[in-house]
Backbone as ProteinMPNN parsed JSONL, in Angstrom:
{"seq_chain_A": "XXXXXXXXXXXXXXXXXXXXXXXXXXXXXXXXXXXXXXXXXXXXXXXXXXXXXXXXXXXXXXXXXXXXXXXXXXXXXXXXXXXXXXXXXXXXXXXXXXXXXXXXXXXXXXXXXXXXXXXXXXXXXXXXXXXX", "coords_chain_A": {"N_chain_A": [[-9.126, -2.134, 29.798], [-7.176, -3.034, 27.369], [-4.424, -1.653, 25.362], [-4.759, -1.459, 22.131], [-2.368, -2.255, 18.96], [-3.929, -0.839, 16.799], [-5.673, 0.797, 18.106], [-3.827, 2.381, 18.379], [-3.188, 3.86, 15.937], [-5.42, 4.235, 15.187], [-5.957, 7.178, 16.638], [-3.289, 8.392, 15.723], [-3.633, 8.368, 13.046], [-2.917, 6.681, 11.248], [-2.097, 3.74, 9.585], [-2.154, 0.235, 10.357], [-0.158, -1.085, 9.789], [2.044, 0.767, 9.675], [2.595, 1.523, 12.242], [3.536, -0.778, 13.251], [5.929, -1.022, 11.748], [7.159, 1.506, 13.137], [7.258, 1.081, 15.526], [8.927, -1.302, 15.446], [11.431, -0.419, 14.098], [11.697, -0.312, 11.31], [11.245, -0.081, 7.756], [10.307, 2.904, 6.149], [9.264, 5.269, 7.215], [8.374, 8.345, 7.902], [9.562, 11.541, 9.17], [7.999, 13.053, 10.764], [4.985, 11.57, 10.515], [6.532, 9.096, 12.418], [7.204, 10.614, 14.733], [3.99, 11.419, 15.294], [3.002, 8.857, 15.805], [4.685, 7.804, 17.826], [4.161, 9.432, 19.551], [1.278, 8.914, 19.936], [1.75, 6.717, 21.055], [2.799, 7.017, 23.259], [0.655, 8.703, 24.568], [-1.468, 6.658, 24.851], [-0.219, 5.344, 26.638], [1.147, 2.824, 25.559], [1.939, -0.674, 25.694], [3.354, -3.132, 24.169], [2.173, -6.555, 23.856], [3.849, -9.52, 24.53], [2.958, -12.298, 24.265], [0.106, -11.821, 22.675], [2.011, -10.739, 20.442], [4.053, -13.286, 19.711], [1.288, -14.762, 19.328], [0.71, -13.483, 17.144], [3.277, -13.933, 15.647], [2.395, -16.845, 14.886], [4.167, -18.389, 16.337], [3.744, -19.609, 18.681], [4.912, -22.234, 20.054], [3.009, -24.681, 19.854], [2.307, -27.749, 18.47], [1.319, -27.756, 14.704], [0.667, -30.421, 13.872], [0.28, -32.098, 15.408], [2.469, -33.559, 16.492], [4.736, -33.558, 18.266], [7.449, -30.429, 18.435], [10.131, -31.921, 18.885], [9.9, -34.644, 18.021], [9.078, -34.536, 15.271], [11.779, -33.828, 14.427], [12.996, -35.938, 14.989], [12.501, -37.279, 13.303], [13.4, -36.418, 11.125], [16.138, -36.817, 11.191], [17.478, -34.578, 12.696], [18.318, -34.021, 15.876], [17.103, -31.759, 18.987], [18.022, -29.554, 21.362], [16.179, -29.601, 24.517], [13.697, -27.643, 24.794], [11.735, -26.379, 26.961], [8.101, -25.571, 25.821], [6.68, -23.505, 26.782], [3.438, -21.403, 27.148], [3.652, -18.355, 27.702], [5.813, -18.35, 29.019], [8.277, -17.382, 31.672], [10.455, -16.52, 31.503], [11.104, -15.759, 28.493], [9.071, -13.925, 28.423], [10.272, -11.971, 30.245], [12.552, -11.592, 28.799], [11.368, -10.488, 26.347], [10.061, -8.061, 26.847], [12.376, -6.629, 28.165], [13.727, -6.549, 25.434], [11.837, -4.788, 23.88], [11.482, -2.746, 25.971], [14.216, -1.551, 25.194], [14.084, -1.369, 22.676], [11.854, 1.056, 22.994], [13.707, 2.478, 24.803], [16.006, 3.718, 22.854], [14.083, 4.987, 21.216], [13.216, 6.981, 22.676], [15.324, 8.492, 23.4], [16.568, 9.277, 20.457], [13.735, 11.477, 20.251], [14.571, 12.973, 22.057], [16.93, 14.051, 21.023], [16.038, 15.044, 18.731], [14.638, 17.177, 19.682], [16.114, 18.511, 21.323], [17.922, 19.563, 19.311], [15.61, 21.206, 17.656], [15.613, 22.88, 19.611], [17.977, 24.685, 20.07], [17.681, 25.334, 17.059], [15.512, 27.094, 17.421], [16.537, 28.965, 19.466], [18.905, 30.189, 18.343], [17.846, 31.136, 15.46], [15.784, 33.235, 17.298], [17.565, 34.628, 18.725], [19.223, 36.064, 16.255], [16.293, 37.446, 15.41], [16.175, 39.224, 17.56], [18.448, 40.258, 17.52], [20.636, 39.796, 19.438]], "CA_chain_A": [[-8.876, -2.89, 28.587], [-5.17, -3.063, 26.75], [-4.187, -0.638, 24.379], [-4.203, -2.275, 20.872], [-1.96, -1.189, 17.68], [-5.142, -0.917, 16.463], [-5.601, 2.132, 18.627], [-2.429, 3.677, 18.226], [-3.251, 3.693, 14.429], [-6.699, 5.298, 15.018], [-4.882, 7.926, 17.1], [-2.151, 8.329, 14.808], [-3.95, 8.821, 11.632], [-2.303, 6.001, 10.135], [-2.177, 2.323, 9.444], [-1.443, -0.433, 11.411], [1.521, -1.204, 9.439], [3.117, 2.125, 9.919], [2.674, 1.688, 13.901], [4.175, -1.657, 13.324], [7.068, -0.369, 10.932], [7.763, 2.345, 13.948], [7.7, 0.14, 16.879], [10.136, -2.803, 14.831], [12.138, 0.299, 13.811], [11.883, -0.825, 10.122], [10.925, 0.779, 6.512], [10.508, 4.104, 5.866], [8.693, 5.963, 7.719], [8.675, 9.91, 7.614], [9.827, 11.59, 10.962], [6.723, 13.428, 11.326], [4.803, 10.412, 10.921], [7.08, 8.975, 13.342], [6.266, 11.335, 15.679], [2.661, 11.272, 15.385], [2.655, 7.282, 16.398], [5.154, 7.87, 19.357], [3.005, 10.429, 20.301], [0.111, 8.036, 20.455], [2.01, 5.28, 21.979], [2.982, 7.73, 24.914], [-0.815, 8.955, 24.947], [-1.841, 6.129, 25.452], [0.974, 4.393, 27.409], [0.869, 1.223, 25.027], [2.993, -1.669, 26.094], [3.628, -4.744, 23.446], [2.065, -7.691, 24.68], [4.159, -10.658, 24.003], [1.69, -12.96, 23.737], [-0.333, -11.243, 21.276], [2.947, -11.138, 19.594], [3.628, -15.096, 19.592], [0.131, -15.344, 18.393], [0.873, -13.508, 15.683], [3.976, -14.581, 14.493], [2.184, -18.192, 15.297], [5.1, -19.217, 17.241], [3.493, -20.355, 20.181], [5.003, -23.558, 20.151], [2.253, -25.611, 20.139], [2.792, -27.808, 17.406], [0.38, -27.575, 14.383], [0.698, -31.263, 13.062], [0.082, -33.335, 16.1], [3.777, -34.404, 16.377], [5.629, -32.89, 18.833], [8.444, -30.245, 17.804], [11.376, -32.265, 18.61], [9.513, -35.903, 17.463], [9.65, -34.217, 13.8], [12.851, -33.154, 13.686], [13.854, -36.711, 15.224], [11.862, -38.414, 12.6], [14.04, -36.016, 9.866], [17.337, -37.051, 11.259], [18.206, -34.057, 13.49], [18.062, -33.169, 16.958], [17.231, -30.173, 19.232], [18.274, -29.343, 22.849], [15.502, -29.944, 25.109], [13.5, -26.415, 25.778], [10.159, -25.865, 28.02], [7.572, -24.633, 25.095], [5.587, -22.793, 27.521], [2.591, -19.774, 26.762], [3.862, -17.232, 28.647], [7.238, -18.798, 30.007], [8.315, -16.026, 32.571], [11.763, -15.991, 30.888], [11.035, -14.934, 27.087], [8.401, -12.277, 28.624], [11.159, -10.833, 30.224], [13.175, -11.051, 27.538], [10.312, -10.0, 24.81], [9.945, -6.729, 27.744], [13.643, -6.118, 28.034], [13.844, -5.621, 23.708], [10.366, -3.598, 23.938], [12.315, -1.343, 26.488], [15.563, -0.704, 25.397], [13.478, -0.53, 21.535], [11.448, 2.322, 23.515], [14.28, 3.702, 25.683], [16.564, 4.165, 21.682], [13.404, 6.163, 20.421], [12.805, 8.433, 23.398], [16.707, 9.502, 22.668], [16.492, 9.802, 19.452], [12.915, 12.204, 20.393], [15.277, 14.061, 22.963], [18.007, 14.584, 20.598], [15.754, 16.032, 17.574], [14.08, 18.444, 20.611], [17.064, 19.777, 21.483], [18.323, 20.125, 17.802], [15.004, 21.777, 17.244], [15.471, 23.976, 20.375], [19.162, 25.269, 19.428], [17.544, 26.524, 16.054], [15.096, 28.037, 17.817], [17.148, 30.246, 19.941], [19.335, 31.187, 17.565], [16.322, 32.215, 15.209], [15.038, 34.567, 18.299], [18.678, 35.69, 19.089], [18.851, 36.532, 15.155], [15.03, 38.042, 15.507], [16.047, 40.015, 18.618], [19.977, 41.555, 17.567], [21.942, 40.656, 20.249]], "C_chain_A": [[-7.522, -2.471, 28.011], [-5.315, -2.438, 25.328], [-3.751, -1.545, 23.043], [-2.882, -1.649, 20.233], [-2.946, -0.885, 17.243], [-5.846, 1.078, 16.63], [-4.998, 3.023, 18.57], [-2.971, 4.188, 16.663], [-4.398, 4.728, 14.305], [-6.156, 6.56, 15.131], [-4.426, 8.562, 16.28], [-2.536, 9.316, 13.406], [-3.071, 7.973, 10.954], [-2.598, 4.155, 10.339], [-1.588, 1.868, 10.394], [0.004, -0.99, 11.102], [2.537, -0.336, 9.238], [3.361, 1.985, 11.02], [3.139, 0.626, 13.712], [5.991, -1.219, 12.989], [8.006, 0.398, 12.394], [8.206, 1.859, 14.916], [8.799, -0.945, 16.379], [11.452, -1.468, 14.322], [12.401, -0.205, 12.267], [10.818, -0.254, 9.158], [11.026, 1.891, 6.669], [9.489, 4.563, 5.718], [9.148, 7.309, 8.276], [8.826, 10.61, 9.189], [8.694, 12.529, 11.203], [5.937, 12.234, 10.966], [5.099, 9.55, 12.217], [6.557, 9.609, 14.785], [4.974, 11.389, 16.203], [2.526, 9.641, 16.698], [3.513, 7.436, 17.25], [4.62, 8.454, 20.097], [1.718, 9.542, 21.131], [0.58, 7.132, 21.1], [2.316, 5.818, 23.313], [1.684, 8.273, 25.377], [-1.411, 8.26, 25.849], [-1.485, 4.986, 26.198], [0.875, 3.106, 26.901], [2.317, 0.393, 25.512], [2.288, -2.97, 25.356], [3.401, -5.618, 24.366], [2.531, -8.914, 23.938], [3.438, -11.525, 23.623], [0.807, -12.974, 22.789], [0.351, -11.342, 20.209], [3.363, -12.65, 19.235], [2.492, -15.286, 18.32], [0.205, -15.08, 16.778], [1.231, -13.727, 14.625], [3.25, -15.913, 14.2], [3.292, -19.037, 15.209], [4.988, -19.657, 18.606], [4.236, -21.615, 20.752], [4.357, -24.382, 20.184], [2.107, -26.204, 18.189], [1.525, -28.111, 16.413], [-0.578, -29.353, 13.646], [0.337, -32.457, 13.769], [0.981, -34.217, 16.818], [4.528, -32.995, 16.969], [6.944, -31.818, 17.951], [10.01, -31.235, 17.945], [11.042, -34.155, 17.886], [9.831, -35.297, 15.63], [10.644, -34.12, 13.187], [13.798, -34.481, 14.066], [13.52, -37.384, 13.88], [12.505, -37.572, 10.914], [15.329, -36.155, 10.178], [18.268, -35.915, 12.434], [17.562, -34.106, 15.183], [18.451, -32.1, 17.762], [17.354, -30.571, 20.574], [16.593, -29.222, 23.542], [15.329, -28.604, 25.652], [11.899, -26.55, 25.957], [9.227, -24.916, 26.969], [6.188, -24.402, 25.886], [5.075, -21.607, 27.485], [3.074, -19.194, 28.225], [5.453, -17.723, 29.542], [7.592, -17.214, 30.195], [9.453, -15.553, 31.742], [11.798, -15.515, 29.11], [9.516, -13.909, 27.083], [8.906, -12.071, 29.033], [11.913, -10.421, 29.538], [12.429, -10.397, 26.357], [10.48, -8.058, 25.977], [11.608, -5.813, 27.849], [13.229, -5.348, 26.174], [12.931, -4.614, 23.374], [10.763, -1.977, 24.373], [13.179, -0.361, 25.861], [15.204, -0.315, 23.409], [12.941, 1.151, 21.79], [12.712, 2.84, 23.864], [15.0, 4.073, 23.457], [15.325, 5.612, 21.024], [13.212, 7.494, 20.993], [14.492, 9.184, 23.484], [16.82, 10.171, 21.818], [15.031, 11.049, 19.361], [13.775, 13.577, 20.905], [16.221, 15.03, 22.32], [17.363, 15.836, 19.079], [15.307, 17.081, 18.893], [15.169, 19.14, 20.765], [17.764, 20.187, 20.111], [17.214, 21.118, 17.634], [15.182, 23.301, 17.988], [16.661, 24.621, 20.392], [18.542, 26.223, 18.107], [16.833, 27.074, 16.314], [15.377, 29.281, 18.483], [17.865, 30.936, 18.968], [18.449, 32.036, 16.405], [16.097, 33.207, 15.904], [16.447, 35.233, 18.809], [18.957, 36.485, 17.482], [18.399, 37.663, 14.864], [15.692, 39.349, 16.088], [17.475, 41.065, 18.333], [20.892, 40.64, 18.618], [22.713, 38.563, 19.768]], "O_chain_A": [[-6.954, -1.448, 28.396], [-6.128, -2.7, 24.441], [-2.698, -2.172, 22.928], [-2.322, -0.701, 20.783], [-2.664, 0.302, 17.407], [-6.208, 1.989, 15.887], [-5.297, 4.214, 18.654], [-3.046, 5.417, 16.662], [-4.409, 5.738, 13.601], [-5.839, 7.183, 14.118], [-5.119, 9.508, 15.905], [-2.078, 10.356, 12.934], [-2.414, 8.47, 10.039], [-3.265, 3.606, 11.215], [-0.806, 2.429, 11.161], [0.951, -1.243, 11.848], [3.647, -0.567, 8.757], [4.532, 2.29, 11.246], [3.936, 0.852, 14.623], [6.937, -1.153, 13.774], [9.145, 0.054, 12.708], [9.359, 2.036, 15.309], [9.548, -1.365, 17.261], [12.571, -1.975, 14.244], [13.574, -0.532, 12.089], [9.69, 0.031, 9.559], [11.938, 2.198, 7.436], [8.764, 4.539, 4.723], [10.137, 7.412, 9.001], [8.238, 10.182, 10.181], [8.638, 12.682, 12.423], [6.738, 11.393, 11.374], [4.194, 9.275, 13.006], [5.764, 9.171, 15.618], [4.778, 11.407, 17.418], [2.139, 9.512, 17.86], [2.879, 6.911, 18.165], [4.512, 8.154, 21.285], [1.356, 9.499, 22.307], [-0.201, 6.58, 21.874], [2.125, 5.181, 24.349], [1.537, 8.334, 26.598], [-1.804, 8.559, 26.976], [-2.137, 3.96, 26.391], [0.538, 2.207, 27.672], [3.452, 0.856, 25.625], [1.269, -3.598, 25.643], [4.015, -5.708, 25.429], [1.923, -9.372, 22.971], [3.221, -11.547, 22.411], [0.639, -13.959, 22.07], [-0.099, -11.8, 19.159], [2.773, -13.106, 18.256], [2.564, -15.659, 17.149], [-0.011, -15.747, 15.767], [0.744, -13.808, 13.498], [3.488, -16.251, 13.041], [3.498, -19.995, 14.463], [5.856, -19.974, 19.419], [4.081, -21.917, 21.935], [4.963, -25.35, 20.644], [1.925, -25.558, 17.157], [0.585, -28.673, 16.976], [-1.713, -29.507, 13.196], [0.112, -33.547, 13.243], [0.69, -35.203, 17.494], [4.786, -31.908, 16.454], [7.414, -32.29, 16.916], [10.872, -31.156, 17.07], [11.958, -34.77, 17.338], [10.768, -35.721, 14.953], [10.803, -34.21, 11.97], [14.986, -34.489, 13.745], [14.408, -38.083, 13.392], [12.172, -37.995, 9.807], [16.006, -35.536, 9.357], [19.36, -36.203, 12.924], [16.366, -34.226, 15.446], [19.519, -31.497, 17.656], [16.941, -31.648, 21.001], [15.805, -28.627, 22.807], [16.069, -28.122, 26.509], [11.078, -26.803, 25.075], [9.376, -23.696, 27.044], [5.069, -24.887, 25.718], [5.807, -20.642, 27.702], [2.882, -19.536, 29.392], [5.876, -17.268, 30.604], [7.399, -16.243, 29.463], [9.497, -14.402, 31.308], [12.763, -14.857, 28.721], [9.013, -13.341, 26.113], [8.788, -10.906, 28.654], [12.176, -9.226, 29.409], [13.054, -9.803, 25.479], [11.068, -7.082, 25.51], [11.806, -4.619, 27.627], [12.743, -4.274, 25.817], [13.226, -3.665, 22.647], [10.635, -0.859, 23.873], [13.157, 0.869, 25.832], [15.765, 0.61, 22.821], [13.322, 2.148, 21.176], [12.988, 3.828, 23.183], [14.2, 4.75, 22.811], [15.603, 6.726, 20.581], [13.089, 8.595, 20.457], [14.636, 10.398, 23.627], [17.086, 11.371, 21.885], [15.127, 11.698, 18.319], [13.748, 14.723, 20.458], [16.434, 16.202, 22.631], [17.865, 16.859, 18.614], [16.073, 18.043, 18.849], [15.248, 20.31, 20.391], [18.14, 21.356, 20.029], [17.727, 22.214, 17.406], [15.035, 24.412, 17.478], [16.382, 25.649, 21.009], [18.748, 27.433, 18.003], [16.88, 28.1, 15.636], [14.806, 30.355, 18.296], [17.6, 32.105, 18.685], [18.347, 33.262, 16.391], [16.154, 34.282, 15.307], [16.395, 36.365, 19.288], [18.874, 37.708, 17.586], [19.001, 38.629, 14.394], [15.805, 40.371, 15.412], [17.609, 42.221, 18.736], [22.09, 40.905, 18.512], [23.858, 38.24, 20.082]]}, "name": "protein", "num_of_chains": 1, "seq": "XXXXXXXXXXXXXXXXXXXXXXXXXXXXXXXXXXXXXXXXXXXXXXXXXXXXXXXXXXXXXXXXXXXXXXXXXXXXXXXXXXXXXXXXXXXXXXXXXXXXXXXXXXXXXXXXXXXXXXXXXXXXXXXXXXXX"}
């Protein structure tokens, strides 16, 4: 079965709109916090499912009114370039997977870069501790 936010959140010890917040990289959210919910999303190897996403924004494309999207927008005077509103089109899940990634790869840097900040003041602390 597929790893909710839901789960991460349990996990976590926090809301689902903090594990949202973290994954969109948006509000203000505390870097332990932070931590916690990357923690859980590497626990439990979660991967954003586009789809789910779609649903949520409810941008599926499927239109809600009965009337095609580009019949509406003829019948208000404009028109739109002719695109394929298909669930699951292969090409905006690779693109939704690409931004997911290179969202993930930015955080596991920014993880790498506080570790080694943390692990610099640790040595010097124990060189400090120790004298030499």
């Amino acid at each position: 079965m597929a790893v909710t936010v839901k789960d991460i959140a349990n996990l976590a010890g926090v809301s689902i709109a903090t594990v949202s917040r973290v994954t969109n990289e948006a509000g203000n959210v505390s870097h332990e916090t932070r931590s916690k919910v990357l923690w859980a999303i590497s626990t439990l190897q979660y991967c954003p499912n586009p789809t789910a996403a779609q649903l949520a924004r409810r941008s599926s494309g499927v239109p809600r009114n009965g009337k095609s999207r580009n019949s509406a927008h003829r019948d208000a005077g404009l028109t739109l370039r002719s695109e394929p509103i298909v669930n699951g089109d292969s090409g905006r899940v690779r693109a939704e997977r690409l931004r997911m990634l290179e969202r993930e790869n930015r955080q596991l840097k920014r993880q790498v870069s506080t570790l080694l900040t943390d692990l610099e003041r640790w040595q010097e602390s124990l060189k400090v501790k120790l004298g030499t």
